[in-house]
C-alpha positions, 0 to 999 in steps of 0.5 A: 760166912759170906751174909755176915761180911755182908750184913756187917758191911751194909751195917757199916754203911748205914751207920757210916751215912747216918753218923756223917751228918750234913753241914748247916751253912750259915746263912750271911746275915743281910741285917743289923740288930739295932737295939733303942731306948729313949730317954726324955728329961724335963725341966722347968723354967721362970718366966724370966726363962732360967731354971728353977728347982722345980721338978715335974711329975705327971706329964705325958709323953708319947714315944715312938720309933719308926723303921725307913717309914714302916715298922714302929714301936709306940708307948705312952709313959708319965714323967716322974721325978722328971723324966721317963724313958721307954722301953727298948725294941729291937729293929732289924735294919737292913741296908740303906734304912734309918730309924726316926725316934719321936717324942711328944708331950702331951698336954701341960704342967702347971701351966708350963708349956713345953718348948716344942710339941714334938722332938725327933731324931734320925739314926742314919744307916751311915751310922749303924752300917760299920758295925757290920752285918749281923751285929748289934748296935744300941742306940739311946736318943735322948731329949731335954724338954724345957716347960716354960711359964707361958702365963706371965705369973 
């Protein structure tokens, strides 16, 4: 009678210990997921520097997204129906680090060249930070590109 208490006992135990488990901390996440997508619209003006109905297809844009510097995301798309938007990457940003999104149009449509060769925008840490660590933040930098008639026609 005594093995069995005994046996029963070191059963009890044995499942008492392996059925208790153990907690799995969380660890405090130290970083914001931030979420970007660009958008470039493009638009056509007349010499005399209005808009016309114009709308332009098949230029190429160059976009990119650049981490405090290091980390970056780069994609090349067409405008179509005049505009293009890239696809989204996702950053880990942790304290005191920005992301610069870049935009740059590559060549000319009909002669029309654009105001600026390249766009750029900074999402600033002061921006992201009072979502808190560990959430998310979406950030959609948009850019309106104005091609303007450089020929004098």
């Amino acid at each position: 009678m005594r093995k069995h208490i005994t046996i029963i006992g070191v059963c009890l135990l044995l499942i008492t210990l392996s059925l208790s488990g153990c907690e799995i901390l969380e660890e405090e996440k130290d970083y914001i997921n931030v979420y970007c997508t660009m958008f470039i619209n493009a638009h056509v003006k007349d010499i005399y520097n209005q808009p016309t109905r114009e709308v332009p297809n098949g230029l190429l844009v160059g976009m990119e997204f650049i981490k405090a510097g290091g980390e970056r995301f780069t994609y090349q798309k067409v405008i179509a129906d005049g505009s293009a938007s890239s696809v989204t990457c996702v950053f880990k940003l942790y304290r005191d680090q920005d992301i610069e999104g870049i935009g740059r149009i590559q060549g000319s449509y009909k002669g029309y060249l654009p105001d600026a060769d390249v766009y750029v925008e900074v999402l600033s840490w002061a921006v992201v930070e009072p979502v808190g660590f560990g959430e998310t933040f979406y950030w959609h930098p948009t850019f309106e590109i104005f091609l303007i008639n450089n020929t004098g026609l």
